[in-house]
C-alpha positions as CSV (number, residue, x, y, z in Angstrom):
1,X,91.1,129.9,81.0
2,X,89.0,126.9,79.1
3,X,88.2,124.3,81.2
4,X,88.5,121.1,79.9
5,X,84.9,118.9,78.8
6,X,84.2,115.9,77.7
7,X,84.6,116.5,73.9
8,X,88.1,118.2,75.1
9,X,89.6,115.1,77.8
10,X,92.1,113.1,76.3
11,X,91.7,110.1,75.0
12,X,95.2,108.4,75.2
13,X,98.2,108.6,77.3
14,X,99.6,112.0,78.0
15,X,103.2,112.7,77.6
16,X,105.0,115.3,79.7
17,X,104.8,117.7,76.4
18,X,101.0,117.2,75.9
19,X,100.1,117.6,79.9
20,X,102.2,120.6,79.7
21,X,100.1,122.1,76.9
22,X,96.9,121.5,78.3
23,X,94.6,124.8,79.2
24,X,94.7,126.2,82.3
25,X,91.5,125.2,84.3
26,X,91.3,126.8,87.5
27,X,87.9,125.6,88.8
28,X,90.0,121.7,89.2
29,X,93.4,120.3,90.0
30,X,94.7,118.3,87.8
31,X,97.4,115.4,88.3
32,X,99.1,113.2,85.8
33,X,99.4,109.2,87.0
34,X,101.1,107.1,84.3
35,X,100.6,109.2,81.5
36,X,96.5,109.5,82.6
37,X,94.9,112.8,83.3
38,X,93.6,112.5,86.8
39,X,90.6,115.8,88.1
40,X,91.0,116.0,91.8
41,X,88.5,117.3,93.6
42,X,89.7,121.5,95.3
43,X,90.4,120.7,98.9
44,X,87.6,121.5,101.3
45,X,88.0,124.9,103.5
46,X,89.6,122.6,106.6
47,X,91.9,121.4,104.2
48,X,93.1,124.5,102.8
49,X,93.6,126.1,106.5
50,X,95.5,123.2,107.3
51,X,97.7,123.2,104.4
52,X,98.1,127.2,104.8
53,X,99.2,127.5,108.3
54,X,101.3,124.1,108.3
55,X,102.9,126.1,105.5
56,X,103.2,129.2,107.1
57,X,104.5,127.3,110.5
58,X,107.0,125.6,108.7
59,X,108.4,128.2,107.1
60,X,108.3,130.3,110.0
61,X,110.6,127.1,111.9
62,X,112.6,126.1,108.9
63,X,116.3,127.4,107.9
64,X,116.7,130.2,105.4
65,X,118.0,127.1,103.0
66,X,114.7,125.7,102.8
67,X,111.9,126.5,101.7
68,X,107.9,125.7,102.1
69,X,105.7,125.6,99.2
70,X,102.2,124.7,98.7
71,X,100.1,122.7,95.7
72,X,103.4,123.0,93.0
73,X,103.4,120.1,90.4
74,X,106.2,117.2,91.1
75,X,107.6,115.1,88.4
76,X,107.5,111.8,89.9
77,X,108.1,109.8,86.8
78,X,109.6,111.4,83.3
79,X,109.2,108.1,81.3
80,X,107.3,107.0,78.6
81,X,103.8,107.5,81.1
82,X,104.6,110.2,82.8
83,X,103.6,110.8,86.7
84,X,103.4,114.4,88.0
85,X,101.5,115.1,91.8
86,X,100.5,118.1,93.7
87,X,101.3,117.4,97.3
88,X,99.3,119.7,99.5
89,X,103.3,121.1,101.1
90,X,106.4,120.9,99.9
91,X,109.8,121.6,101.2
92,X,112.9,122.3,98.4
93,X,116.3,123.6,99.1
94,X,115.5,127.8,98.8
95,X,118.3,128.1,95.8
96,X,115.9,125.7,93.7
97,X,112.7,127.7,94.7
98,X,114.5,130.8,93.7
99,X,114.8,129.3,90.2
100,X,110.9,129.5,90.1
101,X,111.0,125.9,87.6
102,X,107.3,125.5,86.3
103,X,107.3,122.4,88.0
104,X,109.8,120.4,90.5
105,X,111.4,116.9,90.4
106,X,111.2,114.5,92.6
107,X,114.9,114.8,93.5
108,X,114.1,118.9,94.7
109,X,111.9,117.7,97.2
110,X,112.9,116.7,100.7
111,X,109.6,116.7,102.2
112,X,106.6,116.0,101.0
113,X,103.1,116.5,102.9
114,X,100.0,115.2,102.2
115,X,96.8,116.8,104.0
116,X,94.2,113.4,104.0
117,X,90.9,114.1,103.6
118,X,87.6,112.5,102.9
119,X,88.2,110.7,99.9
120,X,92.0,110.6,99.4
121,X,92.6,108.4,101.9
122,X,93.8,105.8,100.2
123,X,96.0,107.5,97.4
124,X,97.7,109.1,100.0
125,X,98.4,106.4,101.8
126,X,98.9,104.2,99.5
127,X,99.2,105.6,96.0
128,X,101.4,108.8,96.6
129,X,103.6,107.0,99.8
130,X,104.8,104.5,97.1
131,X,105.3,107.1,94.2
132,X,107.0,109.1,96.6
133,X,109.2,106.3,98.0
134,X,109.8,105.2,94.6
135,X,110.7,108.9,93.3
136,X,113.1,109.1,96.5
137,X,111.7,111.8,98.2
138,X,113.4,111.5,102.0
139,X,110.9,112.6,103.8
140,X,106.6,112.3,103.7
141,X,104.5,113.6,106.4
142,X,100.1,112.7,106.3
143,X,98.2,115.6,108.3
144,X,94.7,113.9,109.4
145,X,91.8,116.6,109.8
146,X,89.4,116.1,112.3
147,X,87.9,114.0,113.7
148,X,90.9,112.4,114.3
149,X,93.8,115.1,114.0
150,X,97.5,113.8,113.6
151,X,100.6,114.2,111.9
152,X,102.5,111.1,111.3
153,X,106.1,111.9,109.9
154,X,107.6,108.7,107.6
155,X,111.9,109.0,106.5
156,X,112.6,106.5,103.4
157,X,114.8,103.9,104.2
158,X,116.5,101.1,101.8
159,X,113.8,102.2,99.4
160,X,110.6,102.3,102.1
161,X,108.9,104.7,104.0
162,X,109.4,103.9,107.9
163,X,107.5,105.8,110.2
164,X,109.3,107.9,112.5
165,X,106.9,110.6,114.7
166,X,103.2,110.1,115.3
167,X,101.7,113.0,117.0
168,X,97.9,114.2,118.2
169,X,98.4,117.7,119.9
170,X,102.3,118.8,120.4
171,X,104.8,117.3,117.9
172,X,108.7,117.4,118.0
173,X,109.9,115.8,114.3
174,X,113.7,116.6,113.0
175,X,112.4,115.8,109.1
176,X,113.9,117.3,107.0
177,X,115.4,119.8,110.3
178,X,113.4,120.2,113.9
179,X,110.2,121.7,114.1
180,X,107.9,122.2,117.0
181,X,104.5,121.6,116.2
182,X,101.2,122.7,117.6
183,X,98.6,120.4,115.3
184,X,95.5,122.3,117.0
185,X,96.9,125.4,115.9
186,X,96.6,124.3,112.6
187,X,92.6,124.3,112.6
188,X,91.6,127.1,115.3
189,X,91.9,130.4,114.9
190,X,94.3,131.8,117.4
């Protein structure tokens, strides 16, 4: 598909029909933040293993009513400037997967997980936690690579993410339903 240049970028607010529209580009990931095109950078290879097996590990642990997906588009906001993310893992009651929507609503998504890495920091801490509390997704989980590995698991309460499980090595968290985690696993190959 065409990527998108310079003399191609918009140069006004998007609306949910336009962002839609857009060419495929395959070589970016694109998000849509109050109507603005956003190009976010591919994840690294320790991001992508991390996202993968958390997925895989999840999915593995979770109830057949669940179900784990990775990098799907989220409708955050439908107004006027519309806001649509990519978390790195989602997790959606299975009977909406199955519908196979081209992209998901904030109100599918229990869980949302957000591998940090060098340079997203801040929006996902900061940014995406708040979009995502807004939104009223339940549950948001930030996986830290190396060098400081951890999972911290947040619930939303009166409106606000609360932290609820921090972990380094093992973790026990019961968000969105218990799951035994081995956080080295995630990065070393068997």
């Amino acid at each position: 598909m065409l990527a998108l240049n310079a003399a191609s970028w918009p140069d006004h607010l998007l609306t949910l029909a336009e962002w839609e529209a857009l060419p495929e580009d395959a070589s970016r990931r694109y998000e849509l933040v109050e109507g603005v095109l956003l190009a976010v950078p591919r994840p690294t290879s320790l991001h992508q293993l991390a996202m993968l097996r958390l997925g895989a590990e999840l999915d593995r642990q979770l109830p057949d009513d669940l179900t784990v997906l990775p990098d799907v588009d989220v409708l955050v906001e439908a107004g006027l400037t519309p806001t649509a993310r990519a978390p790195d893992v989602v997790v959606v009651p299975s009977t909406r997967a199955e519908q196979n929507p081209p992209r998901l609503t904030a109100a599918d998504v229990l869980l949302a997980i957000e591998v940090v890495s060098p340079g997203t920091g801040r929006t996902d801490r900061v940014t995406k936690m708040s979009e995502y509390a807004e939104a009223g997704i339940p549950h948001y989980w930030l996986v830290d690579l190396p060098p400081r590995l951890q999972l911290t698991a947040y619930t939303l309460v009166s409106g606000r993410y609360e932290q609820r499980a921090v972990g380094t090595d093992l973790i026990d968290v019961d968000l969105p339903s218990p799951v035994h985690l081995d956080l080295k696993s995630l990065l070393t190959r068997r």
